[in-house]
C-alpha positions as CSV (number, residue, x, y, z in Angstrom):
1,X,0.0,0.0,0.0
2,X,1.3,3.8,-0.9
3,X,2.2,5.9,2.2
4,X,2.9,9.4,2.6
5,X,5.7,10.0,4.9
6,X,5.4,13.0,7.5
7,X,8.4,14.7,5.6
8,X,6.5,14.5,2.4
9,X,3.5,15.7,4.1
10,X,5.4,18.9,5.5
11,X,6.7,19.8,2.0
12,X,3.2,19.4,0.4
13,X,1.8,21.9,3.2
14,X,4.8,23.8,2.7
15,X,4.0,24.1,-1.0
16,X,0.6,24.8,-0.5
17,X,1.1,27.7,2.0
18,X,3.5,29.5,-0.2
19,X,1.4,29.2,-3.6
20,X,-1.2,30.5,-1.1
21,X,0.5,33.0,-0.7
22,X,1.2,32.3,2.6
23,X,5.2,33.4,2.0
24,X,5.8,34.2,5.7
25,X,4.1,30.8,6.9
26,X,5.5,28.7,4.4
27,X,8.7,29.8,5.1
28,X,8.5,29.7,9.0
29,X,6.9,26.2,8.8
30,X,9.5,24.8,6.2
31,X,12.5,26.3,8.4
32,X,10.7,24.4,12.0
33,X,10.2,21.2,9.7
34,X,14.1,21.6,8.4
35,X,12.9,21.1,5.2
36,X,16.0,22.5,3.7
37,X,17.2,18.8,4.6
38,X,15.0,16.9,2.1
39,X,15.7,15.1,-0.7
40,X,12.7,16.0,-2.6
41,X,12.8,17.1,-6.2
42,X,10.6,20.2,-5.8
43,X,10.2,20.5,-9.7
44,X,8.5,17.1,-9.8
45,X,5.5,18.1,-7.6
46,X,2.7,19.6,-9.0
47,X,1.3,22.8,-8.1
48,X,-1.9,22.4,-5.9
49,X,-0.5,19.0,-4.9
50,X,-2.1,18.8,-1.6
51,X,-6.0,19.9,-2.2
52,X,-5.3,17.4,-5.3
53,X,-4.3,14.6,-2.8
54,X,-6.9,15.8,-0.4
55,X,-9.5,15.1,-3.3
56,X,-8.2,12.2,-4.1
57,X,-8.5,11.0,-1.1
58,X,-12.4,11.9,-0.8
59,X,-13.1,9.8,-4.0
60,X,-11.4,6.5,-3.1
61,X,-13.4,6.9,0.2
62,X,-16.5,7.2,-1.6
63,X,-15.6,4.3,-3.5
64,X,-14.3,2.2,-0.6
65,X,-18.0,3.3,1.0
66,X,-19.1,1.4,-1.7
67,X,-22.8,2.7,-0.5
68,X,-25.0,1.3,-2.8
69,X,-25.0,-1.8,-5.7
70,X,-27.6,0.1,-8.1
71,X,-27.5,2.6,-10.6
72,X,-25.0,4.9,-10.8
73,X,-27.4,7.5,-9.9
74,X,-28.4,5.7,-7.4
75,X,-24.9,6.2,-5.9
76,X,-24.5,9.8,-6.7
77,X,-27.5,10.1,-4.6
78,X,-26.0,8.2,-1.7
79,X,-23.1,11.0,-1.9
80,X,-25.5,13.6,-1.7
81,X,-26.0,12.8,1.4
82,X,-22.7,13.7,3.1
83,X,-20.3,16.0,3.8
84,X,-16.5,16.1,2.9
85,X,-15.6,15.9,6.8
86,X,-17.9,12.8,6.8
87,X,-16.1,11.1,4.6
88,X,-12.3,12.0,6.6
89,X,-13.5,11.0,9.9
90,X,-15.8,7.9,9.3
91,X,-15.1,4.5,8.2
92,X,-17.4,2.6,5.6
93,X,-19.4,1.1,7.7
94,X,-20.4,4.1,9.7
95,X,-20.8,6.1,6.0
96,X,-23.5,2.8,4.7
97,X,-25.3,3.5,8.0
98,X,-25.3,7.2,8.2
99,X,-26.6,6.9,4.4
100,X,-29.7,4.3,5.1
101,X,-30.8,6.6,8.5
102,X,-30.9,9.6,5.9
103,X,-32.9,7.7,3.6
104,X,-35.2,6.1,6.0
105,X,-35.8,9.5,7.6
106,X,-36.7,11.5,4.0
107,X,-38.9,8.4,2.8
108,X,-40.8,9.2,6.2
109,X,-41.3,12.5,5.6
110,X,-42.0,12.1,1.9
111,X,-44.8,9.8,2.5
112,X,-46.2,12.3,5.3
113,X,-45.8,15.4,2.6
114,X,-47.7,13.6,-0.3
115,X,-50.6,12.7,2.1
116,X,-50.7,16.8,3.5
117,X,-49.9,18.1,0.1
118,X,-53.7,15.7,-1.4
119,X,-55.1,17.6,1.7
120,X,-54.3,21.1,0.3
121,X,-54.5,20.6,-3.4
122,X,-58.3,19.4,-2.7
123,X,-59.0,22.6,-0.4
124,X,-56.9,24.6,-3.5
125,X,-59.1,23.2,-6.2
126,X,-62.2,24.2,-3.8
127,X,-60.8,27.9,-3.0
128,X,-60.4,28.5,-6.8
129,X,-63.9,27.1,-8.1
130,X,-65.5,30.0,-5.5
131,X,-62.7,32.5,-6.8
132,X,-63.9,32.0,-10.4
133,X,-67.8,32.0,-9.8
134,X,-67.5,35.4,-8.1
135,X,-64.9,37.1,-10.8
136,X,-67.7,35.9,-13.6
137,X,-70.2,37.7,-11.2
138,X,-68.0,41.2,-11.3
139,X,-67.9,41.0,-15.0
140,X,-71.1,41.1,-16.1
141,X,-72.1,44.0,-13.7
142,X,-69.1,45.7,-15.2
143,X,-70.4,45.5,-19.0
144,X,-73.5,46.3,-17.1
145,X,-72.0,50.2,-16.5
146,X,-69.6,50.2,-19.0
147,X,-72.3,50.3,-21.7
148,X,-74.4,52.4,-20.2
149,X,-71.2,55.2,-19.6
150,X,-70.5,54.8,-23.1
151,X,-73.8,56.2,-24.2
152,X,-73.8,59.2,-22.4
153,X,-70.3,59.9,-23.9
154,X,-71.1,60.0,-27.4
155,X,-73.4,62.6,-27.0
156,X,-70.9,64.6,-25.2
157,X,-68.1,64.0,-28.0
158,X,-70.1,65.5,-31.2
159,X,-71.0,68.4,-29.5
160,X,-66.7,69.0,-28.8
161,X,-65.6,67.8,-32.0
162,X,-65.3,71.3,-34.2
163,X,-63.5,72.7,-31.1
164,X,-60.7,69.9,-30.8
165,X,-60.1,70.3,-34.4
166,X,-58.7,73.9,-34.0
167,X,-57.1,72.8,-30.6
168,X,-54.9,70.0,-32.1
169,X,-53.6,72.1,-35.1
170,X,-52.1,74.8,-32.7
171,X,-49.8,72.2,-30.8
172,X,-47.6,70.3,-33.6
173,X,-44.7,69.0,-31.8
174,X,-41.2,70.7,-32.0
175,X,-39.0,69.5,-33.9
176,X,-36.5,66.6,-32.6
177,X,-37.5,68.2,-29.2
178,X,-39.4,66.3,-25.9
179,X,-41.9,67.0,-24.1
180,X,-41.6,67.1,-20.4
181,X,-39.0,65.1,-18.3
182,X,-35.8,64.9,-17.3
183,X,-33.1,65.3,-19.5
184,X,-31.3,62.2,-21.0
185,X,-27.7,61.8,-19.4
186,X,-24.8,62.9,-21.2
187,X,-22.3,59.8,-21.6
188,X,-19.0,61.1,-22.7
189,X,-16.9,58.5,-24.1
190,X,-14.2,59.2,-20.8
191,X,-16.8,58.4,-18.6
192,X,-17.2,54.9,-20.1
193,X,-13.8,53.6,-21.7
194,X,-12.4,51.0,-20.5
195,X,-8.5,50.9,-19.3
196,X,-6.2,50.8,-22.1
197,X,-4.8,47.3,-22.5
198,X,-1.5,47.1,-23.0
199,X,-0.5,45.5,-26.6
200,X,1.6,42.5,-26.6
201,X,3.5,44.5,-28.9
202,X,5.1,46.3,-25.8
203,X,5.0,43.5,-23.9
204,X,8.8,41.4,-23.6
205,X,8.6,37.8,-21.9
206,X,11.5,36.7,-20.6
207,X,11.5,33.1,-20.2
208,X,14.2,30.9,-18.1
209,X,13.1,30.5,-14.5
210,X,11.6,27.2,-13.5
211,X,9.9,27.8,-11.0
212,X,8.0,30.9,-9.5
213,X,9.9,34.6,-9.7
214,X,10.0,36.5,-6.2
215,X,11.3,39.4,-6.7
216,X,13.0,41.9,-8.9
217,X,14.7,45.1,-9.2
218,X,16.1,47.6,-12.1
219,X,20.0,48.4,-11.3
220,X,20.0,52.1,-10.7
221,X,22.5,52.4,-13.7
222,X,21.8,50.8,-17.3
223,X,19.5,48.8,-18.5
224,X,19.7,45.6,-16.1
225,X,17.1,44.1,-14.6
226,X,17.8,40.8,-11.8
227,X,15.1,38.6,-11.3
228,X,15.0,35.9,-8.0
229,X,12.8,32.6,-8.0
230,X,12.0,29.5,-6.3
231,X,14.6,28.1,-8.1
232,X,17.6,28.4,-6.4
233,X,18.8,31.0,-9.3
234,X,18.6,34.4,-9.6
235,X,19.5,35.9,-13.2
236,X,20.5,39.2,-14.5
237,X,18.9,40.3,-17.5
238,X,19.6,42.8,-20.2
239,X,17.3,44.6,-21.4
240,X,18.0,46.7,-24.8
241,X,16.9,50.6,-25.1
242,X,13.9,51.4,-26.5
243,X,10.6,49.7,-27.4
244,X,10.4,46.4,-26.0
245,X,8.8,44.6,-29.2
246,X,6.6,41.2,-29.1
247,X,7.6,38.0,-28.5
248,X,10.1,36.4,-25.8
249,X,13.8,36.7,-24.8
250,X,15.5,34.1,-23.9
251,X,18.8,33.6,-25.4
252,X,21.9,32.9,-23.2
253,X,23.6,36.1,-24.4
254,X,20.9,38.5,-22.8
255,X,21.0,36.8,-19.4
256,X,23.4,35.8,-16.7
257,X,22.3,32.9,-14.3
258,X,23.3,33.4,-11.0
259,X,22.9,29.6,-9.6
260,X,22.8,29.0,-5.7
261,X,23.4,25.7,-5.5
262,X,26.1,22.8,-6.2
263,X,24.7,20.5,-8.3
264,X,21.3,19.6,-8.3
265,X,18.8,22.3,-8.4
266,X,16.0,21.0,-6.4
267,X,16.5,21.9,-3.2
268,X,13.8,24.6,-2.3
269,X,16.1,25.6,0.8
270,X,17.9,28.0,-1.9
271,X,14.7,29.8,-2.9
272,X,16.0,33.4,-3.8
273,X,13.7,35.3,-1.8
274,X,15.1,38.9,-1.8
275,X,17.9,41.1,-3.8
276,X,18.9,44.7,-4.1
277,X,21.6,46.4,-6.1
278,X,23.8,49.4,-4.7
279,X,23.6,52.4,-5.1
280,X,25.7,52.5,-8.3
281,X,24.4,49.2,-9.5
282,X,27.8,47.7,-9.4
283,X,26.7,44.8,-7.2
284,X,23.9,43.0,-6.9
285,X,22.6,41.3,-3.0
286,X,20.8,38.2,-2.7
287,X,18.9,36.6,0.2
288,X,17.6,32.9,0.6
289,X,16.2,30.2,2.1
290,X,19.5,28.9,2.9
291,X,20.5,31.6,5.3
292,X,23.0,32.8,3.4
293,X,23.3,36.3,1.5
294,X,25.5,36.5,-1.9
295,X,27.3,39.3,-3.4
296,X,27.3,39.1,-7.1
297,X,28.9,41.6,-9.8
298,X,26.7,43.1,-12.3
299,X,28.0,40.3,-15.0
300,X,26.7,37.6,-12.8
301,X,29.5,36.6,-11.1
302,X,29.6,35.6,-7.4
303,X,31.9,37.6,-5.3
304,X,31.3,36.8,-1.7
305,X,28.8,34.5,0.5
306,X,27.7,36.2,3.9
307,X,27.0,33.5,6.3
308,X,26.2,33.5,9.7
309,X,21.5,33.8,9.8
310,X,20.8,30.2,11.0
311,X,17.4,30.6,9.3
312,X,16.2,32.1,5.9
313,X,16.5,35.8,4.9
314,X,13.7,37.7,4.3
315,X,15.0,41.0,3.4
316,X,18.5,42.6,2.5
317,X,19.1,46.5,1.5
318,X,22.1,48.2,0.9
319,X,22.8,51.5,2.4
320,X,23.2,55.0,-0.1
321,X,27.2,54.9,0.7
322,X,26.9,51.0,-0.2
323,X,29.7,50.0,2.7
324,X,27.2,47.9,4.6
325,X,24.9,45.3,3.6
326,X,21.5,44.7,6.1
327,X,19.7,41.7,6.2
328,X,16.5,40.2,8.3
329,X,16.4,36.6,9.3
330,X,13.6,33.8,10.3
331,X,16.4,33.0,13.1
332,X,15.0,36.9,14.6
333,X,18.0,38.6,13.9
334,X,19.3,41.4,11.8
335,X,22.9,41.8,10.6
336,X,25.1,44.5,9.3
337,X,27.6,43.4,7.0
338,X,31.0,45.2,6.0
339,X,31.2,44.8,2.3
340,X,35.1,45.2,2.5
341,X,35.7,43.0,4.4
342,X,33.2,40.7,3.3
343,X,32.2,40.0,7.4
344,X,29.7,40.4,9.7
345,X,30.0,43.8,11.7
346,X,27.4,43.8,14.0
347,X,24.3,41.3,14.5
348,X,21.0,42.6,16.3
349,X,19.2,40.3,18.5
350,X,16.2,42.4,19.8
351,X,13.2,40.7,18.4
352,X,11.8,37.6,20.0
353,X,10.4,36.4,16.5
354,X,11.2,36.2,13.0
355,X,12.3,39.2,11.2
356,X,10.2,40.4,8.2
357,X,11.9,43.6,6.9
358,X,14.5,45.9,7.2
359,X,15.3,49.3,6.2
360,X,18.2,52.3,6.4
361,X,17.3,55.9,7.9
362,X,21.0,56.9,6.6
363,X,24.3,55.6,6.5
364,X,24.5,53.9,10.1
365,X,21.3,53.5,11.2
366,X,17.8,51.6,10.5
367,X,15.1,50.0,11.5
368,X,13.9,46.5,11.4
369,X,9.8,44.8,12.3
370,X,9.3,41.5,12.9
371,X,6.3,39.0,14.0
372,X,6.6,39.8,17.2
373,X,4.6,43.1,16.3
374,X,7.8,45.5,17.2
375,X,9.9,47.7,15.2
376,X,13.2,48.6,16.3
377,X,15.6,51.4,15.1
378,X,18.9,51.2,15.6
379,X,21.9,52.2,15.1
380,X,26.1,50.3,14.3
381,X,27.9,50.3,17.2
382,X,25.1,50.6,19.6
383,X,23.7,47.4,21.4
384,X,20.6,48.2,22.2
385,X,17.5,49.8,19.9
386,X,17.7,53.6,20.2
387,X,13.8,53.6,20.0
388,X,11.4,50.7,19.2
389,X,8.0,51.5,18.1
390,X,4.9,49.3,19.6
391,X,1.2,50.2,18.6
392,X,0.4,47.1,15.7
393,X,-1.5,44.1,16.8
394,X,-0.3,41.9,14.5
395,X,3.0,40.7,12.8
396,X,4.2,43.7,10.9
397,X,5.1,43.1,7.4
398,X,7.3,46.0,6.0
399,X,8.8,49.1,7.2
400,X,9.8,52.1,4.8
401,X,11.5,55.2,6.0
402,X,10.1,58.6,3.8
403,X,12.7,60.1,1.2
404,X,14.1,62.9,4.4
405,X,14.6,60.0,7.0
406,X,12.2,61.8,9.4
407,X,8.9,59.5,9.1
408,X,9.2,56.0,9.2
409,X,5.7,54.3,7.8
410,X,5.0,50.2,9.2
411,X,2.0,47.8,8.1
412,X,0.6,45.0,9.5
413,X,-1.7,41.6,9.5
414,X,-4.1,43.9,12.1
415,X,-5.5,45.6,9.0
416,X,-3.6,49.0,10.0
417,X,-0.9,51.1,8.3
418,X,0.9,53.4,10.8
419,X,3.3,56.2,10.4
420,X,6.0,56.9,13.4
421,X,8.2,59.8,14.0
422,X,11.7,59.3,16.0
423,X,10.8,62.8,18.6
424,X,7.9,60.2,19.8
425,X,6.8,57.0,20.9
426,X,3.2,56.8,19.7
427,X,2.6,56.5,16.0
428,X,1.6,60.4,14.4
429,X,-1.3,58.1,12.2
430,X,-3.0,55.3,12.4
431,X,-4.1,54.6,8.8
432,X,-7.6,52.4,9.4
433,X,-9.0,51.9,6.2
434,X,-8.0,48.6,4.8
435,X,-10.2,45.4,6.2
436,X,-7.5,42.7,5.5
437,X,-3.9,42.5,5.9
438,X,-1.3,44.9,4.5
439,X,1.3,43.2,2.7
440,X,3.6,46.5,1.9
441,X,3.6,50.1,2.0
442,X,5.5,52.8,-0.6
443,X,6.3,56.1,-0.2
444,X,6.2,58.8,-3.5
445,X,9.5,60.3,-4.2
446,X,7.8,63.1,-4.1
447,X,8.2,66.3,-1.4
448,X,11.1,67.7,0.5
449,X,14.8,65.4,0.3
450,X,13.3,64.3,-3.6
451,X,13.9,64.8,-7.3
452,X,10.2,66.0,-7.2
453,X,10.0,68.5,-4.3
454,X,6.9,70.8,-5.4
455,X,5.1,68.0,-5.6
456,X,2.9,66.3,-2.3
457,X,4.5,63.7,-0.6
458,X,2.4,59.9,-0.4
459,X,2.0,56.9,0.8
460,X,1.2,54.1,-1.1
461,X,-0.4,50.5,1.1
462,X,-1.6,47.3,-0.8
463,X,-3.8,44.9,0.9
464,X,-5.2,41.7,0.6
465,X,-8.0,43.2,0.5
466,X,-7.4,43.5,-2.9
467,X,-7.2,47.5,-2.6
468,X,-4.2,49.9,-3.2
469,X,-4.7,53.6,-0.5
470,X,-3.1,56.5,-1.3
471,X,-2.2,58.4,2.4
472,X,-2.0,61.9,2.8
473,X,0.9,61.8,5.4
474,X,0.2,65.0,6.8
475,X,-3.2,65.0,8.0
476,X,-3.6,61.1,8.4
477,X,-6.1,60.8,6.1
478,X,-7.0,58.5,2.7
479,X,-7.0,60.5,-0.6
480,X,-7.4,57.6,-3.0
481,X,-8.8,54.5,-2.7
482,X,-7.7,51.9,-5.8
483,X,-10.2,49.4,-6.5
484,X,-9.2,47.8,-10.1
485,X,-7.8,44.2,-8.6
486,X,-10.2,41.3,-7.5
487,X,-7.2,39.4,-5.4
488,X,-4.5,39.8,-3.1
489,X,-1.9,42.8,-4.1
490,X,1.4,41.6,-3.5
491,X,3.5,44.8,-5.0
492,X,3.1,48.7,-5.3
493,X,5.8,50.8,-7.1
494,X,5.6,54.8,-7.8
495,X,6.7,55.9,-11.0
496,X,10.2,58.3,-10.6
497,X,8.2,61.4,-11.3
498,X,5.7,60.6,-8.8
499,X,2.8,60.5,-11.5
500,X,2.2,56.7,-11.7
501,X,2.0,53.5,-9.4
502,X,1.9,50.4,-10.8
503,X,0.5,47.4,-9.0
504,X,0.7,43.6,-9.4
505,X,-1.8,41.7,-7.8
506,X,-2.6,37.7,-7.6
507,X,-5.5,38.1,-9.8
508,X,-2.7,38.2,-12.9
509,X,-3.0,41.9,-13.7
510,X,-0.6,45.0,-13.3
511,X,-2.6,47.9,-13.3
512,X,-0.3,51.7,-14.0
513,X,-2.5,53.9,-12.1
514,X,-2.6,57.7,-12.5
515,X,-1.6,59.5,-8.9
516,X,-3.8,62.5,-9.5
517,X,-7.1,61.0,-11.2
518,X,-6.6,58.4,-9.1
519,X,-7.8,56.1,-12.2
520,X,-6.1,53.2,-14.5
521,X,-4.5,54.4,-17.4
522,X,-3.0,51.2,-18.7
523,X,-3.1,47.5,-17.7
524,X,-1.6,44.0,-18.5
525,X,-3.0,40.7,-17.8
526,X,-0.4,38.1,-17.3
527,X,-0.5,34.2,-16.9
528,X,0.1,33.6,-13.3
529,X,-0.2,35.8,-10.0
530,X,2.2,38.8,-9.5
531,X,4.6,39.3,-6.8
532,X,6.7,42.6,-7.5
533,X,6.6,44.9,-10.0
534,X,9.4,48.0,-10.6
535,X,10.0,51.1,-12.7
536,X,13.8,51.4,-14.3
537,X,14.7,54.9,-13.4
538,X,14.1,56.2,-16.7
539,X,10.2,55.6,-15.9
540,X,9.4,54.1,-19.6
541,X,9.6,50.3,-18.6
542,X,7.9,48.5,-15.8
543,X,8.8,45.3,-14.8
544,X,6.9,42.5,-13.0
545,X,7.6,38.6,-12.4
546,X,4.9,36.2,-11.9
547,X,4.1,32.8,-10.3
548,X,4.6,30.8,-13.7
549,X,8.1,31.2,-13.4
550,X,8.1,34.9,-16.5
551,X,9.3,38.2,-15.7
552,X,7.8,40.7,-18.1
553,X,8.6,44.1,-19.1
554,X,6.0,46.7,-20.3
555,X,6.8,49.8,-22.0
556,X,5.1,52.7,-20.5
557,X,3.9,55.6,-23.1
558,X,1.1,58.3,-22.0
C-alpha cells in the first residue's frame, strides 16, 4: 500500500502555504520542519499538490463506501448525502449506516408530505372554483356600467368635436425636441472607456526561470534588470533601449544565471527570496532560504557568501554609501555586513520572532519589524534599539523610512498602516481603512529630500483586500482608494516622477494607475499571480515577475 511519509506531508503543506500566498508561513513552517534537509525534487510536484491529494482522497473513500450496488445514480444520490468531513473522519461502515438513516428518515417524511400536500390541493381546487364564480359575477355588472357610460359619452363628443379640431392644429410637436422630463444623461466616451490594455506588442517575456519569480529590481544604472525565484537562481537580464517589441527573450547572451546551488537544483532551501543592487548598480545582494546572503557583480559573477542567519532571509538593502549590507532573518535577527571585508559587523538580537523587513534611515542607522509586532531602530555600534516602536497588533510586514529620514511608515496583519516619527513613541497616524492585511507600503519620491520637491509627498499601502490607498501623510487621512484588482496585491511601485504607481496583484493583472485621477490608465493581464513589480529609473519600462516562473517588461507611453 502507498504511504505518505510525515516529511513529504510537510513539503506538500509547505507548497501549499507558499502558492497561497502564505510566504511568511510557508517559510516559518519549512525552516521548524528543516525542510532545507529533504531530498525532494521540488520540480516534480505539481502545483496544488495537496488539495489534489486531499480530493483524491475523498473519491477513493466514496468508493471504498461502496454505499450502494444500483445505478450509478443511485450512488450519486448516496453522496449527496454527506459532507467532505464525513467522509475524513468515518469508516465505511459508519458512511452505509449514516446513508440508510438519511434515507429512512426522507422516505418518512416524503410519504407524510404527499398525504398533507392531497389535503391542500383538494381545499386549493375548492378555494379556486369559489374565486372563479364570483370574478364571472363582477364581469357582467361591469359591461352592465360600461355600456351604459359609453352612451352618455357619445353625445358629449359630437358636441366638442369642431372645437378639438382647431385645438390640435395649434400644438404640432417641435421638432427633434421632448416633451416634459428629465433630460437624458450625457455619456461622454471618458466616462465609459475602458483601461487601455497594453499591446503584446510592448509587452517582452523573458522566459528561463523554472519555478516561480519572487522578486525583482532595475539596477540604478543601465538597463539591467535581476530577477530571484523559487529556483535556487537568480538571473541578470539585459534589457535593450527602447521599445520592447513582441515576443520572448530568452537567449543565453541577454542573461546571466546566478545559480545558488552545487549541483542539483532542487533543493527549495535556496529559494532566492530577496535582492537589491547598490547604489551605483555595481553589485547585486541576494537573500535565501538557505540563510546565506551572496554578493554578485553586475555580469553575474559571485563575489562573496555572507554566512552567519541560522534561518532564511527575508529581506536585505544596501545603504546609499553601499559599505554595509543589512539583512533580516527567520532566526530573529538582523545583521550589518561590512562589504570590505566581506564579514559580519554587528548582528541585532532584539526581536523575539522572525524578522520580516529591514530598512536604512541613513548611513548607520535603520530599523527592522518583525512578527513579534515591534519595530526597532537602531543604530552600528550601539547594542541596544535607540527607540522601538509598539502600537500594531499583529505581525508587521514591512517598514519604509520617507525620502528625508524623518517619518518611518510600518503595516501590518491587524488591517492597519501606521506612520511613526523618531521625537515620539506613539505612532503620528494610524491609517484604518483597509479590512484585511497589508502586505507592503511605498512612499512617493515626491516632497522635501526628492527629485520632485513641489510636488505632495504619499503613501502608497496594498492589501489583501485586494485595494491599493493613497495616504495623505500629513493629516492622516486616505486620498485615493484603488479598487481595479479582484485578489491579493502583493506589490506597489511609484513611477520616478511621482505621477504613476503600478500594482501587481494575484489576480494576474498590473494595473499603472494615474496618482492624481486616481484612475487606471493602462493594464496588463499576465498568466500567473504577481509578486513585484518595478520602474527602471528612466520611468518608460515597468517590470513584473509572476508565479509561472516569466518576468515581463512593459513599455510605458502616455
Amino acid at each position: 500500500m502507498i504511504s505518505l511519509t510525515s516529511n513529504e506531508l510537510n513539503y506538500l503543506v509547505f507548497r501549499y502555504l507558499h502558492e497561497s500566498g502564505f510566504t511568511h508561513s510557508a517559510y516559518a513552517f519549512g525552516y521548524e520542519a528543516e525542510l532545507h534537509k529533504s531530498t525532494i525534487d521540488g520540480n516534480v510536484v505539481p502545483p496544488g499538490a495537496l488539495v489534489t491529494f486531499i480530493q483524491k482522497g475523498l473519491q477513493y473513500l466514496e468508493l471504498e463506501a461502496d454505499l450502494s450496488s444500483s445505478s450509478d445514480a443511485d450512488m450519486d444520490d448516496d453522496f449527496s448525502f454527506l459532507q467532505p468531513l464525513d467522509l475524513i473522519t468515518k469508516d465505511a461502515y459508519q458512511l452505509q449506516k449514516m446513508v440508510r438513516e438519511k434515507k429512512d428518515r426522507m422516505n418518512a417524511a416524503n410519504q407524510k408530505n404527499e398525504s398533507k400536500e392531497e389535503s391542500e390541493r383538494e381545499n386549493a381546487r375548492e378555494v379556486e372554483e369559489e374565486r372563479r364564480d364570483r370574478e364571472k359575477e363582477e364581469e357582467e355588472d361591469r359591461e352592465d356600467k360600461s355600456h351604459k357610460e359609453r352612451e352618455q359619452e357619445i353625445g358629449k363628443e359630437n358636441e366638442e368635436t369642431h372645437e378639438d379640431h382647431n385645438e390640435i392644429e395649434k400644438m404640432e410637436p417641435e421638432e427633434n425636441g421632448t416633451c416634459g422630463g428629465a433630460e437624458p444623461m450625457e455619456i461622454t466616451p471618458s466616462s465609459i472607456s475602458l483601461p487601455s490594455e497594453i499591446p503584446s506588442s510592448d509587452v517582452t517575456i523573458l522566459e528561463g526561470h523554472t519555478s516561480e519569480v519572487f522578486a525583482c529590481a532595475w539596477s540604478p544604472s543601465g538597463s539591467l534588470l535581476a530577477s530571484g525565484s523559487g529556483d535556487s537562481t537568480a538571473r541578470i537580464w539585459t534589457i535593450a533601449d527602447g521599445g520592447c517589441g513582441s515576443g520572448m527573450q530568452n537567449e543565453p547572451a541577454n542573461v546571466a544565471v546566478l545559480k545558488h546551488f552545487k549541483g542539483r537544483a532542487n533543493e527549495k532551501s535556496k529559494d532566492v527570496t530577496t535582492l537589491d543592487w547598490n547604489g551605483d548598480g555595481t553589485l547585486l545582494a541576494t537573500g535565501s532560504y538557505d540563510g546565506q546572503a551572496r554578493i554578485w557583480s553586475r555580469d553575474g559573477e559571485l563575489r562573496t557568501t555572507l554566512i552567519k542567519h541560522k534561518g532564511p532571509i527575508f529581506s536585505l538593502k544596501w545603504n546609499k554609501k553601499g559599505d554595509y549590507l543589512l539583512s533580516g532573518s527567520v532566526d530573529k535577527t538582523a545583521i550589518v555586513w561590512d562589504i570590505k571585508s566581506g564579514e559580519w559587523k554587528q548582528q541585532f538580537e532584539f526581536h523575539s520572532a522572525p524578522t520580516l523587513d529591514v530598512d536604512w534611515r541613513n548611513n548607520v542607522s535603520f530599523a527592522t519589524c518583525s512578527t513579534d509586532t515591534l519595530i526597532h531602530v537602531c543604530k552600528v555600534g550601539e547594542n541596544q534599539p535607540i527607540k522601538t516602536f509598539s502600537g500594531h497588533q499583529g505581525e508587521v510586514n514591512a517598514i519604509k523610512w520617507d525620502p528625508t529620514g524623518s517619518l518611518l511608515a510600518s503595516c501590518s496583519d491587524d488591517y492597519t498602516a501606521k506612520i511613526w516619527s523618531t521625537k515620539q513613541d506613539k505612532y503620528l497616524h494610524d491609517l484604518k481603512e483597509h479590512v484585511k492585511e497589508i502586505y507592503t507600503i511605498r512612499w512617493s519620491p515626491t516632497g522635501p529630500g526628492t527629485n520632485n520637491p513641489n510636488q505632495q509627498l504619499v503613501l502608497a499601502s496594498a492589501s489583501f483586500d485586494s485595494t491599493i490607498k493613497l495616504w495623505d501623510v500629513e493629516l492622516g487621512r486616505l486620498l485615493y482608494s484603488f479598487n481595479g484588482h479582484r485578489d491579493p496585491v502583493y506589490s506597489v511601485a511609484f513611477s520616478p516622477d511621482g505621477e504613476y504607481l503600478a500594482s501587481g496583484s494575484m489576480d494576474k493583472c498590473m494595473h499603472i494607475w494615474s496618482v492624481k485621477e486616481g484612475k487606471i490608465v493602462k493594464t496588463y493581464t499576465g498568466n500567473g499571480g504577481i509578486f513585484e513589480v518595478c520602474w527602471n529609473k528612466e520611468g518608460d519600462k515597468v517590470a513584473a515577475c509572476f508565479a509561472n516562473n516569466v518576468v515581463c517588461v512593459v513599455d510605458f507611453r502616455m
